[in-house]
Backbone as ProteinMPNN parsed JSONL, in Angstrom:
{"seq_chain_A": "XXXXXXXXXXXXXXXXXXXXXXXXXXXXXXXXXXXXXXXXXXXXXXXXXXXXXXXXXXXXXXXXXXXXXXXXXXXXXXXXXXXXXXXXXXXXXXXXXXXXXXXXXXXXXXXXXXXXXXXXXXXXXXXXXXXXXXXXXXXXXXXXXXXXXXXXXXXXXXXXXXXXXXXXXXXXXXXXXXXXXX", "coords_chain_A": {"N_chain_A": [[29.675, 23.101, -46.156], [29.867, 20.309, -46.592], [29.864, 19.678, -44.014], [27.253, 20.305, -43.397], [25.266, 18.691, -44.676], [26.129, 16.165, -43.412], [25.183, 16.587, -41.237], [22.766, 16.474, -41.397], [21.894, 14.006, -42.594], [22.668, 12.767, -40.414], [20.645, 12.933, -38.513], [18.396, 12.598, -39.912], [18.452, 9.426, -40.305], [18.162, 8.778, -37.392], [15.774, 10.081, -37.121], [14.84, 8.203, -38.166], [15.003, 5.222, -37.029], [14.196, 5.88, -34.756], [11.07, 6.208, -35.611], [11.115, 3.73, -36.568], [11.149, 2.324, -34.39], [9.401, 3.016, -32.386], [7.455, 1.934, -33.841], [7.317, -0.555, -33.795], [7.559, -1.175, -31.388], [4.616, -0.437, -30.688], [3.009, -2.028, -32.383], [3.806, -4.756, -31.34], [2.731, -5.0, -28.958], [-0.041, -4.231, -29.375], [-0.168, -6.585, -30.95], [-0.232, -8.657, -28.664], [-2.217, -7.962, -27.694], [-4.379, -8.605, -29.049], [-5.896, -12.145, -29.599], [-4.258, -15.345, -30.367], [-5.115, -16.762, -34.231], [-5.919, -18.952, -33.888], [-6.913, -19.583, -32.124], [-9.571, -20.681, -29.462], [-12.684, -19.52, -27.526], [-12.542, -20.327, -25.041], [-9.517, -20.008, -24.895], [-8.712, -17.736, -23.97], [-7.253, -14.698, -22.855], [-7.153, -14.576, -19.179], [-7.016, -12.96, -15.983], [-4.73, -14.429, -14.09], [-4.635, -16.719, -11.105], [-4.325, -15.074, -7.764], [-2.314, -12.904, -8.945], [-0.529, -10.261, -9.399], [-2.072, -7.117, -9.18], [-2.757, -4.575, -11.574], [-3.933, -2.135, -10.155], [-3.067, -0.726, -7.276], [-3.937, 0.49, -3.948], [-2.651, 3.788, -2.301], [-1.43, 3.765, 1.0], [-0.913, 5.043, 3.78], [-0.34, 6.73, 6.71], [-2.379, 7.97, 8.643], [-2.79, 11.066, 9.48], [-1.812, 12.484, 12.987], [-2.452, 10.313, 13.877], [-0.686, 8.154, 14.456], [0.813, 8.104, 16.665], [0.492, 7.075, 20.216], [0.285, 8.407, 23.444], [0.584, 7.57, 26.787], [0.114, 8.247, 29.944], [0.945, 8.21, 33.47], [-0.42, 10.437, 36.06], [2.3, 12.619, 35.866], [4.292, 11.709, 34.718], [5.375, 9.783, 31.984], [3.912, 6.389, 30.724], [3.778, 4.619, 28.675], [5.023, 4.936, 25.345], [3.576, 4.536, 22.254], [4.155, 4.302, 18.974], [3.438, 4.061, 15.364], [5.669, 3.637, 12.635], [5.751, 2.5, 9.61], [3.969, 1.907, 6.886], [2.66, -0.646, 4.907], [1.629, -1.919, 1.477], [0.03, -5.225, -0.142], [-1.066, -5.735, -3.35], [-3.277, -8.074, -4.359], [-5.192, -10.087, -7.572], [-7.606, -12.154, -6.719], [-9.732, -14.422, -7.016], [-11.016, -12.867, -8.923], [-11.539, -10.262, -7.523], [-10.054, -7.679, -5.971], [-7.735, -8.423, -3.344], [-6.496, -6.818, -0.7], [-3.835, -6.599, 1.335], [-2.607, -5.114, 4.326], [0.26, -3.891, 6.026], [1.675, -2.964, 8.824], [3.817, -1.446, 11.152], [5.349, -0.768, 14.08], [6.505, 0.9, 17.133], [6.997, 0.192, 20.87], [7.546, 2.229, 23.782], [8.597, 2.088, 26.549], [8.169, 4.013, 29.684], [9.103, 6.135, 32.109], [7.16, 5.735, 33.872], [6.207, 2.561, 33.643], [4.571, -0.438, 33.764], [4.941, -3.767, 34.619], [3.184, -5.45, 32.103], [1.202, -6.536, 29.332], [-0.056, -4.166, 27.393], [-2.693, -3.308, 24.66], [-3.137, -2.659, 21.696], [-4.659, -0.088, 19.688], [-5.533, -0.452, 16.333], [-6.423, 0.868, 13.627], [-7.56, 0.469, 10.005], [-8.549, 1.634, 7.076], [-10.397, 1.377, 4.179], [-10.975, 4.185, 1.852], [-12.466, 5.718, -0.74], [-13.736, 7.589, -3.603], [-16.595, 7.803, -2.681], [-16.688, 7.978, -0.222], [-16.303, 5.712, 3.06], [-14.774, 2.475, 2.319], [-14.304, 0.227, 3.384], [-13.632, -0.257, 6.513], [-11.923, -1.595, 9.274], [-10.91, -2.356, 12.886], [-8.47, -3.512, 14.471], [-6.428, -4.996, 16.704], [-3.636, -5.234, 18.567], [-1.541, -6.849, 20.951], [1.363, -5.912, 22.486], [3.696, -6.617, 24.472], [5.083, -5.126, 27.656], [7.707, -3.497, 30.112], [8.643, -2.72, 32.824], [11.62, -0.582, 33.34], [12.255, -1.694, 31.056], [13.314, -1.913, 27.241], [12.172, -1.072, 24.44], [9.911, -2.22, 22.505], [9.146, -3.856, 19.023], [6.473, -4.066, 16.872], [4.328, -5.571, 14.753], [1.044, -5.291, 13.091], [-0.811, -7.04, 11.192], [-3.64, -6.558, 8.178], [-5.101, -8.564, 6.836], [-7.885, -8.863, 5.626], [-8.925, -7.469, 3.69], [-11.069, -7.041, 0.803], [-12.219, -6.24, -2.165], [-13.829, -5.048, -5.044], [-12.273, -5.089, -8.005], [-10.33, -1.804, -9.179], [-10.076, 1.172, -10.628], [-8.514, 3.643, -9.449], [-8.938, 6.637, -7.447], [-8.698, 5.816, -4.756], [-7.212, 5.626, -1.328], [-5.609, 3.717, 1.266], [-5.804, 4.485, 4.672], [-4.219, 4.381, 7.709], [-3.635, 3.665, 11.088], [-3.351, 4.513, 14.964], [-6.469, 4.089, 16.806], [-8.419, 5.309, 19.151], [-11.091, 5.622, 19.33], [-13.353, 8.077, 20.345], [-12.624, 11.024, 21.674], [-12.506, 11.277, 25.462], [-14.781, 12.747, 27.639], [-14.117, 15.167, 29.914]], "CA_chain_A": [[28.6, 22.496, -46.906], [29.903, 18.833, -46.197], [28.981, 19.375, -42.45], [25.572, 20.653, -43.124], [24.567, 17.538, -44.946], [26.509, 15.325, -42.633], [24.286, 16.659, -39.657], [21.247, 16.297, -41.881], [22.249, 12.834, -42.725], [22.852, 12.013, -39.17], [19.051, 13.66, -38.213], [17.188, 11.873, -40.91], [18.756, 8.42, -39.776], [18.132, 8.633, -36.438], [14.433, 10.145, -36.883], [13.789, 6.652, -38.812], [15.245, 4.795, -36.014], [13.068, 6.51, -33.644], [9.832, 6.163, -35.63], [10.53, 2.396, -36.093], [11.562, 1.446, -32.861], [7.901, 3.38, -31.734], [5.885, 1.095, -34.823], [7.568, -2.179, -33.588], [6.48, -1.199, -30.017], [3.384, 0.051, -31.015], [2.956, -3.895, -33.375], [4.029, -5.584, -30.547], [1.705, -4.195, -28.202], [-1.451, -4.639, -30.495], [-0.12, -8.411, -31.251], [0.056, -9.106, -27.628], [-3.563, -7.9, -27.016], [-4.758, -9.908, -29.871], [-5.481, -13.606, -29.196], [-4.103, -16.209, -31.677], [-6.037, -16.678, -35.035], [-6.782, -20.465, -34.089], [-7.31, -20.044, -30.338], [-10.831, -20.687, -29.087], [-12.963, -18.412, -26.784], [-11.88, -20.568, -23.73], [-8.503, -19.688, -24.498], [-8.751, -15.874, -24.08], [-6.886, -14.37, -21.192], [-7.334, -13.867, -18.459], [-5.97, -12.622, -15.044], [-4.605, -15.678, -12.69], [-5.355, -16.177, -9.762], [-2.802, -14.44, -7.549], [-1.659, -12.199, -9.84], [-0.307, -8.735, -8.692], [-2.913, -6.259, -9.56], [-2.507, -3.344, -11.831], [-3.84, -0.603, -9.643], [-3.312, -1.038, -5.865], [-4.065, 1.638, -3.522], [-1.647, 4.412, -1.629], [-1.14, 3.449, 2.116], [-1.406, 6.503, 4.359], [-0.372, 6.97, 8.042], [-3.36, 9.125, 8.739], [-1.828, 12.845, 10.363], [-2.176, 12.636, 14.035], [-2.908, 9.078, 14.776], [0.463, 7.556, 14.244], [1.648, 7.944, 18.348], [0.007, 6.882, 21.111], [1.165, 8.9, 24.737], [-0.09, 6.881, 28.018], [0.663, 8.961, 31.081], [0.682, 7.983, 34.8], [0.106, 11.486, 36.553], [2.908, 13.445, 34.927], [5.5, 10.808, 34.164], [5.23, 8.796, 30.886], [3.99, 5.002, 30.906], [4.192, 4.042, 27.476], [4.663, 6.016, 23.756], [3.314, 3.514, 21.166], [4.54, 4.706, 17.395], [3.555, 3.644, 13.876], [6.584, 4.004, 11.625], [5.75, 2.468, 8.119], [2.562, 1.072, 6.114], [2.776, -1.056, 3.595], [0.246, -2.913, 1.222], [0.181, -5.291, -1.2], [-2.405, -6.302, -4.038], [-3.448, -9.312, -5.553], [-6.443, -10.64, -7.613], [-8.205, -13.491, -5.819], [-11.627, -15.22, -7.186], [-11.847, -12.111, -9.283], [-11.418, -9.417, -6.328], [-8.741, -7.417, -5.396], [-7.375, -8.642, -2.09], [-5.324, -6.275, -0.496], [-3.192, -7.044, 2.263], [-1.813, -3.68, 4.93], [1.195, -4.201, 6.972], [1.757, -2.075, 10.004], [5.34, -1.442, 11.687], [5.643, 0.262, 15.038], [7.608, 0.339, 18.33], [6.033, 0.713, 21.882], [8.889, 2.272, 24.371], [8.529, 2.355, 27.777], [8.564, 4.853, 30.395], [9.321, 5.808, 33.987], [5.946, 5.073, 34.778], [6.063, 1.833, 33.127], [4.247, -1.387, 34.724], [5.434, -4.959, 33.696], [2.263, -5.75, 31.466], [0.82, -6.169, 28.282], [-0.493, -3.45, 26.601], [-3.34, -3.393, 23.647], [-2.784, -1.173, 20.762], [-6.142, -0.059, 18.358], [-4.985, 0.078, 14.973], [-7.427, 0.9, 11.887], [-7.067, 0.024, 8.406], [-9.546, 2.026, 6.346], [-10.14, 2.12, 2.712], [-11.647, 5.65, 1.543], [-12.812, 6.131, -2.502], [-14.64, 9.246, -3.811], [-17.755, 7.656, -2.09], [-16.525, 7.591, 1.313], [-15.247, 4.882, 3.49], [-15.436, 1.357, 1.478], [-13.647, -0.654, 4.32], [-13.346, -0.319, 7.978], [-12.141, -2.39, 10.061], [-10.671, -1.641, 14.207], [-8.146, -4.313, 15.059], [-5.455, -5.124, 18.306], [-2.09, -6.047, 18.919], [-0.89, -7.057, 22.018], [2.704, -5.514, 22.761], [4.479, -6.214, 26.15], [5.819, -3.405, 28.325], [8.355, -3.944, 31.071], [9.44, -1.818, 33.596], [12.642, -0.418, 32.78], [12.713, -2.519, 29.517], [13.98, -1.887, 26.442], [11.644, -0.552, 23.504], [9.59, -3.578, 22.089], [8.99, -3.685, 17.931], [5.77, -5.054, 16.714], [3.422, -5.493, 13.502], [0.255, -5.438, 12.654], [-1.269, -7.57, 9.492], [-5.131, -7.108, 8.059], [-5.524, -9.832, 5.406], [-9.375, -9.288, 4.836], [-9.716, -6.469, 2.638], [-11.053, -7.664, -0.649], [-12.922, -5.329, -2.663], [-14.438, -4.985, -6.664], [-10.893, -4.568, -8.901], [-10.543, -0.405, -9.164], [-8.671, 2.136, -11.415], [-8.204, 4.782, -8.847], [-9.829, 7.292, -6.752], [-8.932, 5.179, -3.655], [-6.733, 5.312, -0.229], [-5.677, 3.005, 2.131], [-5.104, 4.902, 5.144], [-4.196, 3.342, 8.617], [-3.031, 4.601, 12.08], [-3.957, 4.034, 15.722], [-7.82, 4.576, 16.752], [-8.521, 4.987, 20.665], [-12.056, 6.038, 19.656], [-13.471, 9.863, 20.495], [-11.852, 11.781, 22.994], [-13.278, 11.309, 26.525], [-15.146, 14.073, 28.146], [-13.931, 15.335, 31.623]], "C_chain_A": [[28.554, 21.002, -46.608], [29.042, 18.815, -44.589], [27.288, 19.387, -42.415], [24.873, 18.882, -43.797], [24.902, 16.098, -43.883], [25.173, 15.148, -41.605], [22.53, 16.194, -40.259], [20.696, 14.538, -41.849], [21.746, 12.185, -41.467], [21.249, 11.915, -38.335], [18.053, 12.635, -38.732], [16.976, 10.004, -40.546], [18.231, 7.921, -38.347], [16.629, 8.854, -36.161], [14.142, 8.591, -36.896], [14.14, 5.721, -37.774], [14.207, 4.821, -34.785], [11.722, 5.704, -34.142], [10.082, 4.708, -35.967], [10.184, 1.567, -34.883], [10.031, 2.009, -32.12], [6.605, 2.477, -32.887], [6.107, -0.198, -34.182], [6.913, -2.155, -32.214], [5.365, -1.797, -30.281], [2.334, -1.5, -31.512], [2.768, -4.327, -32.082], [2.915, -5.803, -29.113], [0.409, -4.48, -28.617], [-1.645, -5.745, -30.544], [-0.499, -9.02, -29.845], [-1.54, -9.304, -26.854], [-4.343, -8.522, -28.209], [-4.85, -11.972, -29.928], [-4.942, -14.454, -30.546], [-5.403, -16.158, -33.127], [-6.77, -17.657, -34.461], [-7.193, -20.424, -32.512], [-8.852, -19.705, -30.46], [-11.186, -19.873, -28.17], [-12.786, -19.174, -25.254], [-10.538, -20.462, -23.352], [-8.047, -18.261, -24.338], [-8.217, -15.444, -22.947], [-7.607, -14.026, -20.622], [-6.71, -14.028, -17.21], [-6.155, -13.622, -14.08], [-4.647, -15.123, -11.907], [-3.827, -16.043, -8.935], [-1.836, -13.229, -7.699], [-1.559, -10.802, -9.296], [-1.169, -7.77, -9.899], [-2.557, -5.021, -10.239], [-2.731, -2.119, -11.205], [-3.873, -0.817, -8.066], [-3.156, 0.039, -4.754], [-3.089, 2.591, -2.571], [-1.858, 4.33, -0.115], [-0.669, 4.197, 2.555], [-1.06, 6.304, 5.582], [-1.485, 8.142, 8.531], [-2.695, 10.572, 9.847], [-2.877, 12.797, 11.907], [-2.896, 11.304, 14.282], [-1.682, 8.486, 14.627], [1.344, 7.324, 15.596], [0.427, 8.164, 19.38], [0.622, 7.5, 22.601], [0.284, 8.345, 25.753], [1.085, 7.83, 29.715], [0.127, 8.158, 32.135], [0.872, 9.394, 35.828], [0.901, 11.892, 35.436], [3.955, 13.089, 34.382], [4.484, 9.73, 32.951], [4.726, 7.25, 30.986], [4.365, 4.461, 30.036], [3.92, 5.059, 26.398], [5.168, 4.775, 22.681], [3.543, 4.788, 19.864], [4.276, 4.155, 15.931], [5.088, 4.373, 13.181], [6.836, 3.483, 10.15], [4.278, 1.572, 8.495], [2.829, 0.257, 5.46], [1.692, -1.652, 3.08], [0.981, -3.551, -0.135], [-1.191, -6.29, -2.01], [-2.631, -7.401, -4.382], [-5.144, -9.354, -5.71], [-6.71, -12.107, -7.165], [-9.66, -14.038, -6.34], [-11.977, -13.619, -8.177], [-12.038, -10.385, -8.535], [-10.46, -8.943, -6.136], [-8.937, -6.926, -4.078], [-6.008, -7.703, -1.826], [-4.98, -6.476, 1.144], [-2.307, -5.788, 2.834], [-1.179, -4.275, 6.329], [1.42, -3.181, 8.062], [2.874, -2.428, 10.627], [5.33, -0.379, 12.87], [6.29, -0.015, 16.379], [6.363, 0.989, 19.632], [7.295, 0.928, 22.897], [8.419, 2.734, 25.754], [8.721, 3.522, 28.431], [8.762, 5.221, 31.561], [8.44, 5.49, 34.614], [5.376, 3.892, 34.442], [5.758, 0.659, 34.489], [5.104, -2.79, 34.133], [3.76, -5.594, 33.512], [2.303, -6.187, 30.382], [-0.406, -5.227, 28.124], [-1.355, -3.978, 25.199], [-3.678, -2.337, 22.936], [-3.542, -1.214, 19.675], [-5.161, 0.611, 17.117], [-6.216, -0.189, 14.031], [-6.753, 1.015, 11.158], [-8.332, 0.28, 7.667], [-9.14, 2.268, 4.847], [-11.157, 2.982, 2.195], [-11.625, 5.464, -0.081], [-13.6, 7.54, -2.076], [-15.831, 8.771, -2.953], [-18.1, 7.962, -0.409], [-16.485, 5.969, 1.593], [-16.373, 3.115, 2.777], [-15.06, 0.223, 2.462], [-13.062, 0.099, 5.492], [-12.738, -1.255, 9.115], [-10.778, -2.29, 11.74], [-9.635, -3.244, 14.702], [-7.078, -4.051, 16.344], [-4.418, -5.985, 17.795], [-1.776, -5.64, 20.271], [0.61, -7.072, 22.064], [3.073, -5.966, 24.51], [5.106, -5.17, 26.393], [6.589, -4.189, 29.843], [8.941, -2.866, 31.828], [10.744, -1.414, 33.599], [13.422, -1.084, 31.475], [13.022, -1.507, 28.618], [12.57, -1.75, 25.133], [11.103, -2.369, 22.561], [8.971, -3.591, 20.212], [7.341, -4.505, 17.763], [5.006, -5.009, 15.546], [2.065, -6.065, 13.746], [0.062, -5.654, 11.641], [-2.519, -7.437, 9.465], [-4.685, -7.623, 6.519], [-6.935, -10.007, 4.714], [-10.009, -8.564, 4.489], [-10.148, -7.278, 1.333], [-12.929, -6.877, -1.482], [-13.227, -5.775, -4.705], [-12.836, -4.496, -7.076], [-11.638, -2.852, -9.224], [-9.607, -0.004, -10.043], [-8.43, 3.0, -10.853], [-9.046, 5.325, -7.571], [-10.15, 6.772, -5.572], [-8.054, 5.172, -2.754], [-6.807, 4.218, 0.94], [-5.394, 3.975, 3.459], [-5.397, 3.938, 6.788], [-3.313, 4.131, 10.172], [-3.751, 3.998, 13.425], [-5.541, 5.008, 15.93], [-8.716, 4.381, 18.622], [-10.512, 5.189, 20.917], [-12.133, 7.733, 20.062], [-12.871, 9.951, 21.483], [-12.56, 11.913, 24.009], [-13.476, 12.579, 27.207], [-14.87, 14.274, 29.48], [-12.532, 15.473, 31.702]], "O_chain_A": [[27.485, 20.429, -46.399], [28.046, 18.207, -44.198], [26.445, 18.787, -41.749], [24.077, 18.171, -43.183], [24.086, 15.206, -43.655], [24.475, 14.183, -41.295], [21.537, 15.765, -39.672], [19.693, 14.004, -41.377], [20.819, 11.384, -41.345], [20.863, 10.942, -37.689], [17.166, 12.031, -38.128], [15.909, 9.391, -40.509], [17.907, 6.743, -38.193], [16.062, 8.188, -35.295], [13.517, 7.911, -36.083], [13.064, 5.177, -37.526], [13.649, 3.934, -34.138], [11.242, 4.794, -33.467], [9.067, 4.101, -35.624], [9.412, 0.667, -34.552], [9.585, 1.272, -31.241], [5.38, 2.421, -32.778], [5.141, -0.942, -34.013], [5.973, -2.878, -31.884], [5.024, -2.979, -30.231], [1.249, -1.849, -31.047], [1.627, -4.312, -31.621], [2.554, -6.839, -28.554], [-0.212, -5.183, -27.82], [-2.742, -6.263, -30.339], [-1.183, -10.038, -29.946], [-1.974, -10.109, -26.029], [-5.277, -9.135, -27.693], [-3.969, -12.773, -30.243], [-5.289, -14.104, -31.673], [-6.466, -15.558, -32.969], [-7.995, -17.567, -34.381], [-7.773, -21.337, -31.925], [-9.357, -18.851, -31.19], [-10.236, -19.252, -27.694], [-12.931, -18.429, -24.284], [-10.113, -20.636, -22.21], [-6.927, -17.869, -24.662], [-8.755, -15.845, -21.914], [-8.588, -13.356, -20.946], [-5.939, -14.975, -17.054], [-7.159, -13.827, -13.399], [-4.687, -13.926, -11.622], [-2.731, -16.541, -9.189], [-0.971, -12.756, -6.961], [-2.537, -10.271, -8.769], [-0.963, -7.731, -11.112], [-1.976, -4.231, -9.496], [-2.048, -1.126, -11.457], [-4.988, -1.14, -7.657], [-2.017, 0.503, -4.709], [-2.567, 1.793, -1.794], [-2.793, 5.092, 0.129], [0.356, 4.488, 1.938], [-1.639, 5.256, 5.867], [-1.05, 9.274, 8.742], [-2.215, 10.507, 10.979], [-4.091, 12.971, 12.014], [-3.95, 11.315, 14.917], [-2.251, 7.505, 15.107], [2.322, 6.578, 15.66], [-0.37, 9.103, 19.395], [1.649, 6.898, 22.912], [-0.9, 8.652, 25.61], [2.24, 7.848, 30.14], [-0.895, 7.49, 31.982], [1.961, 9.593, 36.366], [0.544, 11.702, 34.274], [4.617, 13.824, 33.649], [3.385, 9.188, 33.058], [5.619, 6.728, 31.654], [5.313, 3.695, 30.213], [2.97, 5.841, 26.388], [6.254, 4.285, 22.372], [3.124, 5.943, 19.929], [5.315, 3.768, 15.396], [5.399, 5.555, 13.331], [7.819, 3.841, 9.501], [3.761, 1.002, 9.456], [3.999, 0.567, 5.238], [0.773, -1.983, 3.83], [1.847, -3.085, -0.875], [-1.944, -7.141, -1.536], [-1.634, -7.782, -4.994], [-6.032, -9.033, -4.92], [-5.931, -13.043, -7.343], [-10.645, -13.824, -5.633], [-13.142, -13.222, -8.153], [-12.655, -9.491, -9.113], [-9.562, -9.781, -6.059], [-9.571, -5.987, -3.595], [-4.92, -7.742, -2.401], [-5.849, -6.488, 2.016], [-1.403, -5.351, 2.122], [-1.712, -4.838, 7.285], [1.007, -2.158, 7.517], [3.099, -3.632, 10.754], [5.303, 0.818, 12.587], [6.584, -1.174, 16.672], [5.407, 1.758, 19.53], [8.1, -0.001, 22.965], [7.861, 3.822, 25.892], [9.498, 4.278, 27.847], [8.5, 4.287, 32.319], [8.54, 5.011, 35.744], [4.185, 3.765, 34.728], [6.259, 0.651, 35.613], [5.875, -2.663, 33.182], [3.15, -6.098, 34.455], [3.459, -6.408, 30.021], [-1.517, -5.446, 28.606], [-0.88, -4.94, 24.594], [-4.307, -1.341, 23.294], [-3.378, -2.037, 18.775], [-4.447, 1.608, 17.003], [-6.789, -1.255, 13.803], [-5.61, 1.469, 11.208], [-9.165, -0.62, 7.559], [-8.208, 2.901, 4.352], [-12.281, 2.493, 2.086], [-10.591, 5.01, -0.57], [-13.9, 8.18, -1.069], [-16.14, 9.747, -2.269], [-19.11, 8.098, 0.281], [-16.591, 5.114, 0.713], [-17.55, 2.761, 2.729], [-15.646, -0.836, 2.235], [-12.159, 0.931, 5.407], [-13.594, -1.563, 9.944], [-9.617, -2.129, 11.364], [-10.282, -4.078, 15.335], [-6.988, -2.941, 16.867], [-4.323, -6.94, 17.023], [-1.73, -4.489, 20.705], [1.188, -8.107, 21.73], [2.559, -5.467, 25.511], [5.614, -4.389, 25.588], [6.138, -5.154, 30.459], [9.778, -2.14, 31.291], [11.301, -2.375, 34.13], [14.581, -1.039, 31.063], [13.044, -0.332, 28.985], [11.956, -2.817, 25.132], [11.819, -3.297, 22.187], [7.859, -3.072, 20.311], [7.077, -5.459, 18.495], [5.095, -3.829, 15.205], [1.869, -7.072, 14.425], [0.487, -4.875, 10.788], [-3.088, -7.961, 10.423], [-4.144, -7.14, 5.524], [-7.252, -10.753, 3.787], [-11.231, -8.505, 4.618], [-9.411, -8.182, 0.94], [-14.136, -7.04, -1.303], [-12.755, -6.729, -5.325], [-12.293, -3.585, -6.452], [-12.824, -2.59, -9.42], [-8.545, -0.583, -10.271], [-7.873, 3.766, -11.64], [-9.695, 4.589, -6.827], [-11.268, 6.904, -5.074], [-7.396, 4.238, -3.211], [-7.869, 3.889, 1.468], [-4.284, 4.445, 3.209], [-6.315, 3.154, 7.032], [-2.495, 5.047, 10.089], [-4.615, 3.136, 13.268], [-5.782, 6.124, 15.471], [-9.409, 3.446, 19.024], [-11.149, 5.037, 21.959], [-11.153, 8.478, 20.072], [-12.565, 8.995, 22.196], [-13.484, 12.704, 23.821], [-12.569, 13.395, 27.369], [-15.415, 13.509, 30.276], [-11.987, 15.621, 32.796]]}, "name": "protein", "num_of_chains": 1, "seq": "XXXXXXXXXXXXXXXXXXXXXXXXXXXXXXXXXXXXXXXXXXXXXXXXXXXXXXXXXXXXXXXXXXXXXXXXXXXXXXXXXXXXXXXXXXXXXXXXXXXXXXXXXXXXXXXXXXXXXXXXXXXXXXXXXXXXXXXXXXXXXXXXXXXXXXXXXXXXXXXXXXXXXXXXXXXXXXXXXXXXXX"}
């Protein structure tokens, strides 16, 4: 009989615990989105400039553009690779500026020249509407005849779109254009 009330005890304590620690949140939360009593309507938040964006979009290697194969005849010249995306958000003037990083290696092959190479990378952003940003840029990689695998990045810096809550992709990959006929 002692135990049963013990455990009841221990139950009843711990609910109230619970449901304060979710009102003080809950307060705190409310207070926070509340401006002062005495503050004026020029002191009302709002989001600096800079400021990392609440919703910033998922960055995509698109399936089947991510490797580039350059043949000479039936030996290899070069196999260009994407191997990470990244992005990151900020608001700017009002806008969210998003910024997509690109990481990939270009590795030589027996049919390698001593050149540079120019490698099409897109950076598209897709919503429910279809595509909201396009844009087809280049990086110039060197290639060396029996060299050694060369690292390189791609940056686009001039997305900058209407602030969003969703329903949007970044995706990004190389783009050689359609497939030539013949």
């Amino acid at each position: 009989m002692h135990t049963a009330w013990t455990l009841r005890s221990l139950l009843a304590t711990a609910s109230l615990v619970i449901l304060s620690a979710c009102s003080t949140t809950a307060n705190n939360e409310l207070a926070a989105l509340d401006p002062p009593a005495a503050a004026s309507e020029d002191a009302a938040p709002r989001i600096a400039e800079g400021t990392e964006a609440r919703f910033c979009p998922k960055v995509s290697i698109r399936e089947g553009t991510a490797i580039i194969e350059k043949k000479e005849g039936e030996a290899v010249d070069y196999v260009a690779s994407i191997a990470d995306a990244k992005r990151d958000c900020r608001i700017v003037d009002g806008k969210l500026k998003i910024v997509v990083g690109v990481e990939g290696r270009v590795m030589p092959g027996r049919a390698a020249k001593n050149r540079n190479v120019e490698l099409p990378i897109r950076v598209a952003v897709v919503g429910n509407d279809g595509v909201i940003y396009s844009e087809l840029g280049q990086r110039t990689v060197p290639v060396q005849k029996g060299g050694t695998a060369q690292n390189f990045r791609y940056v686009d810096e001039e997305i900058l779109l209407e602030p969003m809550a969703g329903g949007v992709v970044i995706y990004t990959g190389f783009d050689e254009g359609p497939p030539k006929r013949g």
